[in-house]
C-alpha positions in Angstrom: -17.1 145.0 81.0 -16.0 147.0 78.1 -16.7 145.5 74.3 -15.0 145.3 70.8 -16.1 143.7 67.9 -14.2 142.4 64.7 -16.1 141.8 62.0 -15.5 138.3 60.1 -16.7 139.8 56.9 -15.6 143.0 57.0 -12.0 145.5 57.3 -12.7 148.7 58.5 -15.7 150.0 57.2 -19.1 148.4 57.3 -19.4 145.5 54.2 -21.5 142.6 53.9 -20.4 139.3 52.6 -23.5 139.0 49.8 -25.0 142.0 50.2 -22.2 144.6 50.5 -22.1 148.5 51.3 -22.6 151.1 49.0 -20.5 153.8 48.7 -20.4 156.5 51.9 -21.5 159.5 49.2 -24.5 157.9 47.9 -27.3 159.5 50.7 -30.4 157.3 51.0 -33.4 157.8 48.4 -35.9 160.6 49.1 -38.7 159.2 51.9 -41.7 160.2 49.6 -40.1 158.1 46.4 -40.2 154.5 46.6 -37.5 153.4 44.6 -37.5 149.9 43.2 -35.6 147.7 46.0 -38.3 149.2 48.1 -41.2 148.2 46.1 -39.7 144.9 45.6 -39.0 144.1 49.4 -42.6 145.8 50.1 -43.7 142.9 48.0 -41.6 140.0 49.1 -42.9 140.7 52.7 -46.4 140.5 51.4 -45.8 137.2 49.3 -43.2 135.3 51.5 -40.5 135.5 49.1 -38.0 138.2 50.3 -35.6 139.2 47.7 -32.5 137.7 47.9 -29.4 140.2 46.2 -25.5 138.8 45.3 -23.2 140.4 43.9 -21.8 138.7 40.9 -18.9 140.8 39.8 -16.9 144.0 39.9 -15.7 145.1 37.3 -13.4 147.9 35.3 -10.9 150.4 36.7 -11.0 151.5 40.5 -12.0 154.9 39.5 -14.9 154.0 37.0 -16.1 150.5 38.5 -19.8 148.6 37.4 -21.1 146.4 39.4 -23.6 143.9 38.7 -26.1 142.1 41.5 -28.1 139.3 40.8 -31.7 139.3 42.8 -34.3 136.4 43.5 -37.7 136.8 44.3 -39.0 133.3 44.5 -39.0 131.4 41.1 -37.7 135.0 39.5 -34.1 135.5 39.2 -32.6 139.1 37.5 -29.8 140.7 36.9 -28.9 144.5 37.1 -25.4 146.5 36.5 -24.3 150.1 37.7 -21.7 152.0 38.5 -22.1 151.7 42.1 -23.5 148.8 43.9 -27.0 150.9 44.9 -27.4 151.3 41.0 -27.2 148.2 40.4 -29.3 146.6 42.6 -31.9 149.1 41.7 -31.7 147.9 38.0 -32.1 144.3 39.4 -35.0 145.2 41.3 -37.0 147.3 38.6 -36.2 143.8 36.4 -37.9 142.0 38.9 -40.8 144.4 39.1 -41.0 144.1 35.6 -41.4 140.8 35.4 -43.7 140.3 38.5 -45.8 142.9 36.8 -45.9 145.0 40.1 -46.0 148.8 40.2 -45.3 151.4 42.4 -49.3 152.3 43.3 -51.1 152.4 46.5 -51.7 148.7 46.2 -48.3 147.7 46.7 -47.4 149.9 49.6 -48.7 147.7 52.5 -46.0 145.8 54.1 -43.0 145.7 56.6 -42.0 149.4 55.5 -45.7 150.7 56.8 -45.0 149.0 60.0 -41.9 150.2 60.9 -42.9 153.6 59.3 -45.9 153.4 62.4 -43.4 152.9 65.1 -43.0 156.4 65.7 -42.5 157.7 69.3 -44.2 160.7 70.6 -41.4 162.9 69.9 -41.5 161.8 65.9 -38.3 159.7 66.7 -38.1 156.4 65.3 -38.7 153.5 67.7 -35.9 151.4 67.0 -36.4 148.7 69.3 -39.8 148.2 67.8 -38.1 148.3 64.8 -35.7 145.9 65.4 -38.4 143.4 66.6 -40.4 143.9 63.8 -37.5 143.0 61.3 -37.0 139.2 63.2 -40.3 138.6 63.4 -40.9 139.2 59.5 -37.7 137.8 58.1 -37.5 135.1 60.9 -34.4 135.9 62.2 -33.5 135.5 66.1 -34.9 137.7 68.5 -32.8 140.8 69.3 -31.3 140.2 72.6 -30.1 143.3 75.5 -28.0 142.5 77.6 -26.6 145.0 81.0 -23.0 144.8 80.8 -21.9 147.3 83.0 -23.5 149.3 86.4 -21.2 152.2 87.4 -21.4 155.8 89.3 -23.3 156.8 92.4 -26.9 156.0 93.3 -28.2 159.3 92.2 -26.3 159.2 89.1 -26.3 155.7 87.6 -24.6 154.6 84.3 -25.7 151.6 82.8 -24.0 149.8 79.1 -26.3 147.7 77.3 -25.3 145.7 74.6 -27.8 144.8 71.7 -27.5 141.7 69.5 -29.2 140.5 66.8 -28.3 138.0 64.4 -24.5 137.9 64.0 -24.6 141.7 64.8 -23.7 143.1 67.8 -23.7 147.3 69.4 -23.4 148.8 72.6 -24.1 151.9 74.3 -24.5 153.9 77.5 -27.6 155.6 79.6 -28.7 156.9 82.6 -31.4 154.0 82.9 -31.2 150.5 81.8 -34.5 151.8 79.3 -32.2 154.8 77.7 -28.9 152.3 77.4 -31.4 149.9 75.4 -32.8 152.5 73.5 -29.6 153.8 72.3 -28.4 150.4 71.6 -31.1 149.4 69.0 -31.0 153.1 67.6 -26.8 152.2 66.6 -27.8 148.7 66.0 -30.1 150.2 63.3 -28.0 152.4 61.5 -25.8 149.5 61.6 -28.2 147.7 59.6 -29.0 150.8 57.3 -25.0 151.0 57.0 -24.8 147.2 55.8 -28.0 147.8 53.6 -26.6 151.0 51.4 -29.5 152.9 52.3 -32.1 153.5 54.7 -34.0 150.8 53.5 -32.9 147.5 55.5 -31.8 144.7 53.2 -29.2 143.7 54.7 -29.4 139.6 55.1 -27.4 137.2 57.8 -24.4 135.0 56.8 -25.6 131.3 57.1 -24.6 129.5 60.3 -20.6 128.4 60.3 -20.8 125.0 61.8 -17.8 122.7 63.0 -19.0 120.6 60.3 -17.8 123.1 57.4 -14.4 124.3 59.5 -13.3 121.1 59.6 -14.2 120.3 55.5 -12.4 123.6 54.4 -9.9 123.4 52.3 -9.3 127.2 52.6 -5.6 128.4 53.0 -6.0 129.8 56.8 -7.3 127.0 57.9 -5.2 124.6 56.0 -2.4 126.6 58.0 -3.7 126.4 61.3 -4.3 122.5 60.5 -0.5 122.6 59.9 1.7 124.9 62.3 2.7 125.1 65.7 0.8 127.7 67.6 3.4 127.9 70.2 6.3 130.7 68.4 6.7 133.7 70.6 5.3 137.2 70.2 3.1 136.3 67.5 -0.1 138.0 66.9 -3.0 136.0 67.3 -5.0 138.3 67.0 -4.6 139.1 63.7 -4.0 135.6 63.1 -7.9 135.0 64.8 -8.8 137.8 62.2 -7.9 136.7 58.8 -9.4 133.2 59.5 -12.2 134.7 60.6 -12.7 136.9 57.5 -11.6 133.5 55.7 -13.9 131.4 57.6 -16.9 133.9 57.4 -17.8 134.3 61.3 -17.4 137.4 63.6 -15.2 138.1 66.9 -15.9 139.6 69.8 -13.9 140.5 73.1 -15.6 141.5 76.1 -13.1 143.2 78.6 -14.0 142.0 82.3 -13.4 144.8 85.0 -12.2 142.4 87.5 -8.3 141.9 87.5 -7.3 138.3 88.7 -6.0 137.3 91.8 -2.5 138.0 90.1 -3.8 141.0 88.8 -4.0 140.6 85.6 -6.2 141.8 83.1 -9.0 139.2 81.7 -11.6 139.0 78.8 -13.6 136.4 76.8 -13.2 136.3 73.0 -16.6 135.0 71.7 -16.9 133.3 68.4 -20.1 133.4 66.5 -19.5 130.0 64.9 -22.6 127.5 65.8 -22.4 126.2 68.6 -20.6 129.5 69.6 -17.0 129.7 71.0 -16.1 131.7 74.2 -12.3 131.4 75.5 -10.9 132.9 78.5 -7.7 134.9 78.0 -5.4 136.8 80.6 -2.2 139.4 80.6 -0.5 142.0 82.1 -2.5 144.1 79.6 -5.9 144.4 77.9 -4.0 144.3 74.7 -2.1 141.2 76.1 -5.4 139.6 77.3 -7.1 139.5 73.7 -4.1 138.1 72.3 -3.7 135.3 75.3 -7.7 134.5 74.6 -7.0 134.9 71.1 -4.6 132.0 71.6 -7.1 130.1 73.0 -10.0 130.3 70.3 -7.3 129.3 68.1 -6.1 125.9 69.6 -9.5 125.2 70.2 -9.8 126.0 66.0 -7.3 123.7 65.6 -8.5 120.6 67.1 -12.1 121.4 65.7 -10.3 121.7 62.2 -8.3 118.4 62.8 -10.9 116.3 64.4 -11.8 113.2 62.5 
């Protein structure tokens, strides 16, 4: 079983809803300077109150943009502006600092950066599935969850794919063991994060939960659509159509291609929707192309009557 993932909140590159990427040229901060959204999260671990960043605006012209981010630290709210989003949510920290009256000294350094700093294999490599776990367990998200996807090759030369999952985030990756396909898993799954984050220190925040509740109450045009038209005209492209509400909507989409053809043989997946409770619908083709779109299809009627329900 083979995997692709589309984003909810996101085109082709990596981008947050409320926390988004910084730019690809902007290289993470030195390791032996702790630069102010460090400090600050350092601090939030150790108080209970993890910072919380938004972006507020954009402005100016698309070759000389500012950006300004608003951060809360519990009862402490600042704002900070930059020419990139990094800049400014550096500004926004060192405001908060400023106020909280914390520094940058010895003091302050003891939190969830020292113990993912400690989870250092052997070979000086980072530990990322350590990592990983010590990121839910201090920002109480769920539990990151591996999962074998695929067993292929001969019994001398196995090939396992593991798929790792945390939050509404989702990576895959091969290995000769089950141990090595995990491994690698969590190592993409943290760069992911890092990617999301603007930097190499993790940040990055899950979207809340989109419940039935709020599909059916929005108001929003691709849903209002859906609500509306016929999902029965020929050749049309669900996928995409699955796409924009999901951007619109705020969840993610995933397709797992299943190796086994059907009795007719046709090609089959699931499309997996990270809504809550989560949507999986079976779709089938005479292509893997044609197989998204059929189970495409499907998420979307079931969209429909979730949308239309009274």
């Amino acid at each position: 079983m083979s995997v692709m993932s589309i984003k909810g909140d996101q085109t082709q590159g990596v981008q947050s809803r409320t926390e988004s990427s910084v730019n690809s040229d902007e290289g993470p901060s030195p390791a032996f300077v702790k630069t102010p959204l460090q400090i600050l999260n350092e601090y939030g671990i150790r108080t209970g109150n993890l910072p919380v960043f938004v972006m507020e605006k954009e402005e100016g012209m698309a070759h000389e943009p500012t950006f300004v981010f608003s951060v809360t630290v519990g009862d402490v709210s600042c704002t900070g502006e930059g020419p990139s989003k990094k800049a400014a949510k550096h500004q926004a920290a060192e405001a908060a600092l400023n106020i909280l009256n914390v520094g940058s000294g010895a003091e302050n350094s003891l939190g969830e950066s020292d113990h993912i700093r400690g989870l250092m294999e052997t070979d000086n490599s980072p530990n990322s599935v350590g990592i990983l776990q010590e990121l839910a367990l201090h920002r109480g998200w769920r539990l990151p969850e591996y999962t074998v996807l695929i067993e292929a090759g001969p019994p001398h030369k196995r090939e396992f794919t593991v798929t790792c999952r945390i939050e509404s985030l989702s990576e895959n990756a091969v290995g000769g063991s089950k141990k090595a396909a995990k491994k690698a898993a969590a190592e993409k799954m943290v760069a992911k994060l890092q990617s999301l984050s603007g930097s190499d220190i993790i940040t990055w925040s899950p979207t809340a939960n989109v419940t039935f509740e709020r599909i059916k109450n929005s108001t929003a045009e691709k849903i209002s659509l859906l609500r509306r038209n016929q999902l029965s005209v020929p050749n049309t492209d669900y996928i995409q159509m699955l796409l924009e509400l999901s951007k619109e909507q705020g969840f993610e989409v995933t397709y797992f291609d299943i190796d086994e053809l059907t009795v007719n043989g046709q090609y089959q997946c699931l499309a997996e929707l990270s809504t809550s409770p989560t949507i999986v619908c079976h779709g089938t083709g005479i292509s893997c192309s044609n197989a998204h779109n059929d189970a495409a299809h499907s998420a979307l009627q079931y969209m429909k009557i979730v949308a239309t329900k009274k």
